[in-house]
C-alpha positions in Angstrom: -5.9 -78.4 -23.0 -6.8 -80.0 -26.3 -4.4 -78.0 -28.2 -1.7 -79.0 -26.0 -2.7 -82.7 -26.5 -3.4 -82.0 -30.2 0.9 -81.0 -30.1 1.8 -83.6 -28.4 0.0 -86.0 -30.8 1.9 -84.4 -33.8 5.5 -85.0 -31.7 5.1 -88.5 -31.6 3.6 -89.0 -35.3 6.6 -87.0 -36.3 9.1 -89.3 -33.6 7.0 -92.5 -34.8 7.6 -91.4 -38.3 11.5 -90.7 -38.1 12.0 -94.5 -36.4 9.5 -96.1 -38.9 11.6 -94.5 -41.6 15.2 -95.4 -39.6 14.0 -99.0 -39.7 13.3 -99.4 -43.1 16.6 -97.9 -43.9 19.1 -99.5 -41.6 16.8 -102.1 -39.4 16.6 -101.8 -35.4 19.4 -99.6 -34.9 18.1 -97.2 -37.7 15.0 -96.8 -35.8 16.5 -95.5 -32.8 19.1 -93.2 -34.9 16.1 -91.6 -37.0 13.9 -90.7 -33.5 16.9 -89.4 -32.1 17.7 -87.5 -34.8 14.0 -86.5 -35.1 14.3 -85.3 -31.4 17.9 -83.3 -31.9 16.1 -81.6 -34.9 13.6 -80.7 -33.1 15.1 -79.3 -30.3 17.3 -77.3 -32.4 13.9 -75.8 -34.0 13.0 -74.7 -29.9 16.4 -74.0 -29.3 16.2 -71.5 -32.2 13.4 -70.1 -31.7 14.4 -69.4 -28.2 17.2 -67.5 -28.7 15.4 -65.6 -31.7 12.6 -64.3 -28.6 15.7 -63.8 -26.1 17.1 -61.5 -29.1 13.8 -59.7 -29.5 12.9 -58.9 -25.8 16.7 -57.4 -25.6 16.1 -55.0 -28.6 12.4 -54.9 -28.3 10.5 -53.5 -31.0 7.1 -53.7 -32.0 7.9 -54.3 -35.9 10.5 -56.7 -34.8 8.4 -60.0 -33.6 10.3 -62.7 -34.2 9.9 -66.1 -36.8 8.9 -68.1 -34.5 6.8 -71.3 -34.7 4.6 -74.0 -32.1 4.4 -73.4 -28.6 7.3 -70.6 -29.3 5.0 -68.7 -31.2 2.5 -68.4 -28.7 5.0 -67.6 -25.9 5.8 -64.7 -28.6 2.4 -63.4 -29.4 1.7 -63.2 -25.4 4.9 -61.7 -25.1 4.4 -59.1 -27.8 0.9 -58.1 -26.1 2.2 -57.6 -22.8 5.3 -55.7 -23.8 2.9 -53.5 -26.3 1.2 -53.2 -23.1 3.8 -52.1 -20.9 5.4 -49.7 -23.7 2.0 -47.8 -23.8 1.7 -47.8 -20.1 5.2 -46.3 -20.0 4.4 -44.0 -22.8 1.9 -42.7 -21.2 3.7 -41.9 -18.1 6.6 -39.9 -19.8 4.1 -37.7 -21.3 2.4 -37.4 -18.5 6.0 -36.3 -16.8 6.7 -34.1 -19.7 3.4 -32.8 -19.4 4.2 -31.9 -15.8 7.3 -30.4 -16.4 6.2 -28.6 -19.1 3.3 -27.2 -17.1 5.8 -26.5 -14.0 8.5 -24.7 -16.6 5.8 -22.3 -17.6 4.7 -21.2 -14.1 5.9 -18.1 -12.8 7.1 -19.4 -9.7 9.7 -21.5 -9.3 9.4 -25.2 -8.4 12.0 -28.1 -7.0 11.3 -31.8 -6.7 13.4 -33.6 -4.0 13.2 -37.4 -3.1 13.2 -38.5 0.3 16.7 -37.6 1.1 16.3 -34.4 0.3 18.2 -34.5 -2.9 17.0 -32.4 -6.2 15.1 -34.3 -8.8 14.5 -32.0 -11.0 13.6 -27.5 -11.2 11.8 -25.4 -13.5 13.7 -22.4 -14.9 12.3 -19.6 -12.3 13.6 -21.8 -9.3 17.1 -21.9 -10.8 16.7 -18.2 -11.3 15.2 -18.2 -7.6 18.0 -20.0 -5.6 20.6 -19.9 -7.7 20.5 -23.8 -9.1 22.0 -25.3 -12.1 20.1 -28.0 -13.1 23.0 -29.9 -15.2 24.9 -30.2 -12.6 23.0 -29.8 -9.2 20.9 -32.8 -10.4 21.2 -35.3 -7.2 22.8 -32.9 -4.7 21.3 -32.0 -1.5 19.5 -28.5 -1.9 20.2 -27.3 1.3 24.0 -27.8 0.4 23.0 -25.1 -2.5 21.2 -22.7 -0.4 23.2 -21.3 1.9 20.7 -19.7 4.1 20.3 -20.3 7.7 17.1 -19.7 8.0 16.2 -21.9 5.1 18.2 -24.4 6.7 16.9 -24.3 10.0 13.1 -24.2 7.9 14.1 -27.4 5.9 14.7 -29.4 9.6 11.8 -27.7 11.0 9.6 -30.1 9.5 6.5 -27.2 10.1 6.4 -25.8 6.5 2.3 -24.5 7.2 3.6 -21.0 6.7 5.8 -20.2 3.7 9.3 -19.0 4.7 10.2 -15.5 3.9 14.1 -14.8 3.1 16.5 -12.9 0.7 17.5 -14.5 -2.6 20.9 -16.1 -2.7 22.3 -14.7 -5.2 20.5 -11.4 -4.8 19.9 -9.4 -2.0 17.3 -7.4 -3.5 15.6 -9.5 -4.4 12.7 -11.3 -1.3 11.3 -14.8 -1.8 8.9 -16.3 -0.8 9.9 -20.4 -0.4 7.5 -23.3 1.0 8.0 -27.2 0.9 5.0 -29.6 0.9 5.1 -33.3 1.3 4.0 -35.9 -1.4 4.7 -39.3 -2.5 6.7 -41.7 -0.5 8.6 -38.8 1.6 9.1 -36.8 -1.6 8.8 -32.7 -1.3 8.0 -30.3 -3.4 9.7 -26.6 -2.8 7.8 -23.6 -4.4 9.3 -20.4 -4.3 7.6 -17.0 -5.5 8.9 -13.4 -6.4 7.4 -11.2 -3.2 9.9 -8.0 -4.0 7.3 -6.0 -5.4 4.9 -7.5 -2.4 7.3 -6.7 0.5 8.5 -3.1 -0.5 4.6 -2.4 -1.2 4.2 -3.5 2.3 6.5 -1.5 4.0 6.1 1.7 1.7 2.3 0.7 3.2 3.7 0.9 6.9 5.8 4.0 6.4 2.8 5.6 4.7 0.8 4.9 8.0 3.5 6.0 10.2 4.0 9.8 8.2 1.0 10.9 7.9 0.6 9.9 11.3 3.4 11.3 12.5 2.8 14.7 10.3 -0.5 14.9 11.6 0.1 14.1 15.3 3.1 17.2 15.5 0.5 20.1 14.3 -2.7 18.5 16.4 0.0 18.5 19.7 0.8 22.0 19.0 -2.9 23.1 18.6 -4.1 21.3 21.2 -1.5 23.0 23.5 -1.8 26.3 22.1 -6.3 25.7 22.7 -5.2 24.4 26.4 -3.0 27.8 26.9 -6.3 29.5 25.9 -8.1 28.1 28.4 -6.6 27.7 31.5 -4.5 31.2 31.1 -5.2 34.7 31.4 -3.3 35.7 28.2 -2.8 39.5 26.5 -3.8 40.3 23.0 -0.3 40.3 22.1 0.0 36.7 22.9 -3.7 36.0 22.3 -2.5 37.1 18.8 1.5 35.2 18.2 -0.6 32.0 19.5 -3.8 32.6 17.0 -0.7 32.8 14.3 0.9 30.0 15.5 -2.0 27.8 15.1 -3.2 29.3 12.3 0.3 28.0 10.7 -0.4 25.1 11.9 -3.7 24.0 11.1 -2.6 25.7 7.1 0.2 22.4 7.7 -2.5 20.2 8.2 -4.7 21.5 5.7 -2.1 21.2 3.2 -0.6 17.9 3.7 -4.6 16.7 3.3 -4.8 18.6 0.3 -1.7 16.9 -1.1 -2.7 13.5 0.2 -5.8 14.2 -1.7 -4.1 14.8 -5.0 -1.7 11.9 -5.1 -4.8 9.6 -4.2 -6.8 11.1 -7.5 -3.3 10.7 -9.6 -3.0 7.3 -8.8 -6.8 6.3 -9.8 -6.5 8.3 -12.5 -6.3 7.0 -16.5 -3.8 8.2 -18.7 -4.0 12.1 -19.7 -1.4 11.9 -22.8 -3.1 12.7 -26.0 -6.6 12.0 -25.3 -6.6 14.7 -22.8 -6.9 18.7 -23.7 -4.2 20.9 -25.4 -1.9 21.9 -23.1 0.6 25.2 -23.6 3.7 24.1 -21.9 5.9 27.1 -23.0 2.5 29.1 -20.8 3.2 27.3 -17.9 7.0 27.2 -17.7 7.0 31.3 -17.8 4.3 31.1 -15.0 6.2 29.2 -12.6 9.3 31.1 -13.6 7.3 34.4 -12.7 5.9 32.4 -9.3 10.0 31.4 -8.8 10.6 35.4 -8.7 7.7 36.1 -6.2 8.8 33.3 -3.8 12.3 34.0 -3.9 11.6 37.9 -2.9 14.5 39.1 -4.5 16.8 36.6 -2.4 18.3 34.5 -5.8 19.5 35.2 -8.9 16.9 33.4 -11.0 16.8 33.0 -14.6 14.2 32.3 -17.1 14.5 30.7 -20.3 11.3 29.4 -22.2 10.6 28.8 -26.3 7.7 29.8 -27.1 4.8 28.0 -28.7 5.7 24.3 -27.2 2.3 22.8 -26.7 1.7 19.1 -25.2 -1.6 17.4 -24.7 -3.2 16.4 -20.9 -4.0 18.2 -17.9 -2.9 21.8 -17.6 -3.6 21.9 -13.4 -1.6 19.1 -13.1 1.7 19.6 -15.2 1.7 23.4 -13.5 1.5 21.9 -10.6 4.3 19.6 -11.0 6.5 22.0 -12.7 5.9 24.7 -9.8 6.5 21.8 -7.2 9.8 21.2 -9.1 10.5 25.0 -9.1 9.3 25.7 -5.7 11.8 22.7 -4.4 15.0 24.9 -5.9 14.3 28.1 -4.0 13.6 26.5 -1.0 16.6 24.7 -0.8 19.0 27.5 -2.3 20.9 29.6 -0.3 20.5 33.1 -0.7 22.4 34.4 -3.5 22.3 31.2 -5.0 21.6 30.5 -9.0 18.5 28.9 -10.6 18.2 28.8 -13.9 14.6 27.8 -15.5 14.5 26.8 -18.9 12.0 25.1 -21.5 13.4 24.1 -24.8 12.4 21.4 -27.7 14.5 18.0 -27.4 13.5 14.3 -28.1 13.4 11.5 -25.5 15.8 8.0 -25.9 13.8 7.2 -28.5 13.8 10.1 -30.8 10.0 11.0 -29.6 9.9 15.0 -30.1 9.4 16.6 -26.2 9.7 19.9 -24.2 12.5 19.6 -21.6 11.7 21.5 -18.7 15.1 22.3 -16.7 15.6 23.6 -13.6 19.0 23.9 -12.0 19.7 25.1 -8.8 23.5 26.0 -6.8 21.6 24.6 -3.8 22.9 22.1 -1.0 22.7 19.0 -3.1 21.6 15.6 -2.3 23.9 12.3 -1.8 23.6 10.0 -4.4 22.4 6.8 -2.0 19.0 9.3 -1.5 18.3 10.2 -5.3 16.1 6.5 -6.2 14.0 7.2 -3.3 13.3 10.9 -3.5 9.5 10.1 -5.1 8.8 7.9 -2.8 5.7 9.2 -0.1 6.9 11.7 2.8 10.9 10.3 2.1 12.8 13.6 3.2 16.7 13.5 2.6 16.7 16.3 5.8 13.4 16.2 8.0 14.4 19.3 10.1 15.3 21.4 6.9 11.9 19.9 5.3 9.8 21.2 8.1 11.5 24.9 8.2 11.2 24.8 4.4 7.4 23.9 4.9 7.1 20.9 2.7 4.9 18.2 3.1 7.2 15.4 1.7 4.8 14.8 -0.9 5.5 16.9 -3.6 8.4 15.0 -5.8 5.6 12.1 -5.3 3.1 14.1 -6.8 5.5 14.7 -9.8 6.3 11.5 -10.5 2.6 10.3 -11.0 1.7 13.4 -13.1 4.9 13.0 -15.3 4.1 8.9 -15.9 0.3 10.3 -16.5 1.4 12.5 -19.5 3.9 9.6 -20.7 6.9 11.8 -19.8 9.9 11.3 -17.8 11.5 12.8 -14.7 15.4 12.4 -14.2 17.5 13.9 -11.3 21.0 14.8 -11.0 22.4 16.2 -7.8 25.3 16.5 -6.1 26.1 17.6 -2.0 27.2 21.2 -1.8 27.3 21.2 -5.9 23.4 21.8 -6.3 20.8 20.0 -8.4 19.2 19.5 -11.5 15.6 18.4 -12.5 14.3 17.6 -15.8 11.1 16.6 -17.1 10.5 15.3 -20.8 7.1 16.5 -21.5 5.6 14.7 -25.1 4.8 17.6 -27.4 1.5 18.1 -29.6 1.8 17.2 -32.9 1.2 19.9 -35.5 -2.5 21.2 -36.1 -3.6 21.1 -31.9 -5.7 23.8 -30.6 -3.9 27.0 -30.5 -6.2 28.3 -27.2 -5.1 26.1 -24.3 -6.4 27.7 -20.8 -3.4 28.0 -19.0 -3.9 26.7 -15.4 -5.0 28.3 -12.4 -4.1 25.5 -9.8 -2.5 25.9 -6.4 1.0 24.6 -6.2 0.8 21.4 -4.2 
């Protein structure tokens, strides 16, 4: 208050001081002429100093306060410490936005802002991946306008988004997301959507697991159980006391076998690695043995051929990669007619990327297999014929079985087939490099 009154003091010494000077220059009339012109100066000064402040808060700057003096420059000083003020306070919060997004652009699932109309704010690069957005241009648009889904539609309206909504991807169909919105702000949402491919085909590979090996179990125990019933309750004569002991015999070997195999593929898939820290492993000594097994099994009924270098050696488990060639082998007289061709051959070759392997080869003139069935043939009791699997004797797990040993060594299996125009499997096998043991035991495993 006193520095206001101290001001206004100066204003009227400075007014007093232009009349005094007006009337000793021109009398009366000069007095009145100098304070007025005292007071048009002045208020040109504030006029001047106003506009200067009115410049600076348009192009506001911090290194920019203006030249400003009296009452002006204290409007200006408070002025320059709330604006400071306010620029930090806005500083802070575009970090903290860029901190967000940057946060939300590295997660791995996708993520969409919408304001309360349901419009897109802004998405990370996962969701536009996701639900096929482009952020450029879909900026402001309604999202379910871009998502043509009913069911995420009919989600969106729901209003009940406890439970994430599971649905196919828009732009691909197979690929399964997994897409929940959750409320925040002043009726803003947030939609997150994950990657659940993997998660759903685990799941139902899970379920059709469960249902084969149920099913494959239930046939043989419905058989034995009816064949012990028969027993039983009826007088029966050796002879058939005998075809019914052979029947379940059979039968109970089925069960025994798909246990055994189930077994196996269990202790694959726990398993480490077996590539080079595992033992020296003659390859060449296994491909003649299940050629020699090919010629027992077939019984004279194909013309088999067999083909193998000498001296290839690898590195893992011997059991296992005789057991995956054999099941490999065992596959192409089983399902070649008689008379048919298979040719089994081992040779040196290198992989895509020059890596030197042992090929394994076996071709077959057998009934083929449609190209729509080849991806799935590894998978778990997938049979491309069930009733020619179970006269053929197969458990459905032995291509399964194959697979896993193969990725163990670091090879690779490939298969080419066509219906009515037979088949060929090859596994690349990594080779030993030079200076391995020369006294591998060959293996003496069961084919499985």
């Amino acid at each position: 208050m006193a520095f206001i009154f101290f001001r206004l003091i100066l204003l009227a010494m400075v007014l007093g001081a232009a009349a005094i000077v007006g009337q000793m220059v021109a009398g009366h009339k000069g007095a009145v002429a100098g304070s007025i012109f005292a007071s048009l100066f002045i208020y040109a000064l504030h006029v001047r100093s106003g506009l200067r402040i009115i410049e600076w808060l348009d192009n506001f700057k911090v290194e920019n306060v203006p030249d400003v003096s009296g009452w002006w420059d204290d409007l200006a000083a408070k002025l320059f410490r709330y604006l400071r003020l306010h620029q930090r306070q806005q500083q802070a919060l575009t970090n903290a936005l860029v901190s967000f997004r940057t946060a939300a652009q590295a997660l791995p699932d996708g993520v969409v802002t919408l304001d309360s109309e349901g419009h897109i704010s802004w998405c990370n690069d996962t969701a536009q991946d996701h639900l096929g957005l482009k952020l450029g241009s879909d900026i402001g648009q309604p999202l379910i306008n871009l998502v043509r889904n009913p069911n995420f539609s009919k989600y969106i309206r729901s209003r009940s988004w406890e439970q994430p909504l599971i649905m196919t991807a828009p732009r691909s169909r197979s690929k399964v997301l997994s897409v929940q919105l959750v409320s925040y702000g002043d009726k803003q949402m947030l939609v997150l959507s994950r990657d659940v491919t993997q998660v759903e085909k685990l799941e139902r590979m899970r379920r059709d697991f469960i249902a084969n090996v149920s099913h494959e179990l239930k046939t043989p125990l419905t058989v034995l159980s009816g064949f012990l019933e028969t027993f039983r309750d009826l007088p029966l004569s050796k002879e058939q006391q005998l075809e019914y002991l052979n029947l379940m015999y059979t039968q109970a070997n089925r069960m025994q076998n798909l246990v055994e195999d189930l077994l196996a593929l269990s202790a694959l898939e726990s398993s480490p690695n077996a590539g080079e820290g595992g033992e020296p492993v003659d390859l060449s000594g296994i491909a003649q043995k299940t050629g020699d097994e090919a010629q027992q099994l077939s019984a004279g009924k194909h013309n088999i051929s067999v083909d193998v270098e000498k001296g290839l050696m690898g590195f893992g488990n011997s059991a296992e990669i005789f057991s995956a060639f054999s099941n490999i082998v065992t596959n192409a007289v089983r399902y070649t007619p008689e008379k048919g061709n298979i040719t089994i051959t081992l040779r040196r070759a290198e992989n895509e990327i020059g890596k030197a392997c042992a090929a394994f080869v076996v071709r077959d003139t057998g009934i083929g297999i449609s190209a729509e069935h080849i991806p799935r043939l590894t998978e778990r009791f997938y049979r491309v014929d069930r009733s020619r699997s179970r006269e053929s004797g197969g458990t459905g797990l032995g291509l399964a079985i194959v697979k896993h040993v193969v990725q163990r060594h670091d090879g690779e299996l490939d298969i080419q087939s066509r219906p009515n125009a037979g088949s060929t499997f090859t596994i690349l096998m990594p080779l030993a490099k030079a200076g391995a043991a020369s006294k591998p035991a060959l293996a003496e495993a069961t084919v499985v």
